[in-house]
C-alpha positions in Angstrom: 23.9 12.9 -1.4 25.8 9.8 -2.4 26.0 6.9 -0.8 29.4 7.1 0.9 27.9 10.7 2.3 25.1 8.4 3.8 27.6 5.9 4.9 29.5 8.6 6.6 26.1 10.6 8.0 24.7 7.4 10.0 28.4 6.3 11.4 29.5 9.6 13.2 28.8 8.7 16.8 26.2 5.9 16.3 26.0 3.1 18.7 23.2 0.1 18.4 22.7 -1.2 22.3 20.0 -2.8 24.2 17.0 -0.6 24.8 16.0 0.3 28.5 13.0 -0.9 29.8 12.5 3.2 30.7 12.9 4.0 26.9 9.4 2.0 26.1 7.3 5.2 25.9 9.7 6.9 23.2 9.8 3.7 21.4 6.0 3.2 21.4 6.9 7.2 19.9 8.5 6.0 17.0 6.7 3.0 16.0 3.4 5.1 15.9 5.2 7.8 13.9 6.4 5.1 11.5 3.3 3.2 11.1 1.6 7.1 10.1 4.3 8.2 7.8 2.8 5.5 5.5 -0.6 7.8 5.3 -2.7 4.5 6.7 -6.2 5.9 8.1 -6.3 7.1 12.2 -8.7 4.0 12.2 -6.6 1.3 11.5 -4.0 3.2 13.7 -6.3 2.4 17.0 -6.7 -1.4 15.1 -3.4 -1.8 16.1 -2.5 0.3 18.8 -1.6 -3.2 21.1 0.6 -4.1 18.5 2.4 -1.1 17.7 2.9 -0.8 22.0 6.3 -0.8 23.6 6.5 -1.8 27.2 9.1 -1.9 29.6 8.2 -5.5 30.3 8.5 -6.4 26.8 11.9 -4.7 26.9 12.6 -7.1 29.6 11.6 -10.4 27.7 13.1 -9.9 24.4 16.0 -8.8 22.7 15.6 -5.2 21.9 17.8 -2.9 20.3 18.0 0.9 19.5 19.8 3.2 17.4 21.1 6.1 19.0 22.8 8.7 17.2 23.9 12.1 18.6 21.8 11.3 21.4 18.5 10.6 19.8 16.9 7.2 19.5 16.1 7.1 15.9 14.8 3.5 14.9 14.8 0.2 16.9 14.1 -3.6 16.7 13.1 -6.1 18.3 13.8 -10.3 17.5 12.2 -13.0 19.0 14.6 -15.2 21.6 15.5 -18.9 21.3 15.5 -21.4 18.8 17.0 -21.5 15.2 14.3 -19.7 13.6 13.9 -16.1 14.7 11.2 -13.9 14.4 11.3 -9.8 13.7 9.3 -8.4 16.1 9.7 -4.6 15.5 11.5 -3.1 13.1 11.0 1.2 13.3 12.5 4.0 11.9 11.7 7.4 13.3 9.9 9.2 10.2 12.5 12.0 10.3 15.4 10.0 9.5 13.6 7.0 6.9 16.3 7.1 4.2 19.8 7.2 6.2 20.7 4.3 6.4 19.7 3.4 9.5 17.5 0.3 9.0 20.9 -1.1 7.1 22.9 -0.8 10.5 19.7 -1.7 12.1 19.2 -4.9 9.9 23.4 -5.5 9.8 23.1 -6.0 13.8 20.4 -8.2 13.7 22.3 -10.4 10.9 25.6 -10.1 13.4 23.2 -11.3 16.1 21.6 -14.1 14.7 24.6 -15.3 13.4 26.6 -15.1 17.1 23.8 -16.9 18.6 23.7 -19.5 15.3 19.9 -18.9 14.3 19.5 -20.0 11.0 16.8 -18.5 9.7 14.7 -14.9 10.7 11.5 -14.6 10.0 9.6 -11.4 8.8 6.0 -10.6 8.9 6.6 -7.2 7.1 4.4 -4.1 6.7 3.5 -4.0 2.5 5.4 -0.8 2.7 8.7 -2.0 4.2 8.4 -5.2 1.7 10.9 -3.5 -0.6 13.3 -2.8 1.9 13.6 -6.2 3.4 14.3 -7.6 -0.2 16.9 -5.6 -0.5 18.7 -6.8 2.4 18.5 -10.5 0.7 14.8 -11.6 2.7 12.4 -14.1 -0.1 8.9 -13.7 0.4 7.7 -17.1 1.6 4.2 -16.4 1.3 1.1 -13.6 3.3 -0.3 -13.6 6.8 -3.4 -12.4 7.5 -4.0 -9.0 9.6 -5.9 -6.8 11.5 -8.6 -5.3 9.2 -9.8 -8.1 7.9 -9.2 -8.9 4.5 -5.7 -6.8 4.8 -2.6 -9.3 4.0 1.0 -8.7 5.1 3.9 -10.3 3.5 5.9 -13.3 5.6 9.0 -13.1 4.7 12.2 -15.7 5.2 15.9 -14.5 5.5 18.7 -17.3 5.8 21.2 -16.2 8.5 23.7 -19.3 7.2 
């Protein structure tokens, strides 16, 4: 499939909109599903069980966005509120559609948003897997943050919104 296929596959009916606080179980879904599809052991899966958590509350407090296409949510995201400097909260494909193009539109809102709201900056501590994919959409690794098991680093990443 080229790209202009892809480009065409995650545009028919999409829509990017603020998640419901009642959507927090199918979300918590999604970011399980995505954290397994990178093969990491059930053990570090419970490590970071609070982490990978949606709830309605946190819905609530932050700036939350899905992905809905033909009536599924497929990925979502979630940014920090307030200041210049941002922070990616979530950022979750559902397994079944990695490879769409959907963490492009996904990433293209949250540029559109930051810049509305004049954030300079967004801030990305990223999964080692997903490091790849955040360079491609222009993010400089800034340097590592530690994580959860010990010993594990995760890249920080830096993407200039102006």
């Amino acid at each position: 499939m080229c790209d202009n296929e892809k480009s065409n596959e995650t545009s028919a009916k999409m829509d990017i909109r603020h998640a419901k606080p009642d959507e927090a179980a199918q979300l918590t879904q999604i970011a399980f599903a995505a954290k397994r599809y990178w093969g990491y052991p059930e053990a570090y899966i419970s490590l970071w069980q609070n982490d990978l958590t949606i709830s309605p509350e946190f819905i609530e407090k932050n700036n939350v966005f899905v992905f809905i296409q033909m009536d599924r949510i497929m990925g979502f995201c979630a940014l920090s509120k307030g200041g210049s400097v941002r922070e990616l909260e979530h950022f979750w494909i559902d397994p079944k559609y990695i490879g769409k193009g959907i963490g492009r539109e996904l990433f293209r809102h949250v540029r559109e948003t930051l810049k509305a709201v004049k954030a300079e900056k967004l801030r990305i501590v990223a999964d080692p897997n997903a490091l790849g994919f955040y360079k491609k959409m222009g993010a400089k690794q800034i340097g590592d943050v530690a994580s959860t098991p010990p010993g594990r680093l995760l890249p920080l990443l830096e993407y200039q919104i102006y």
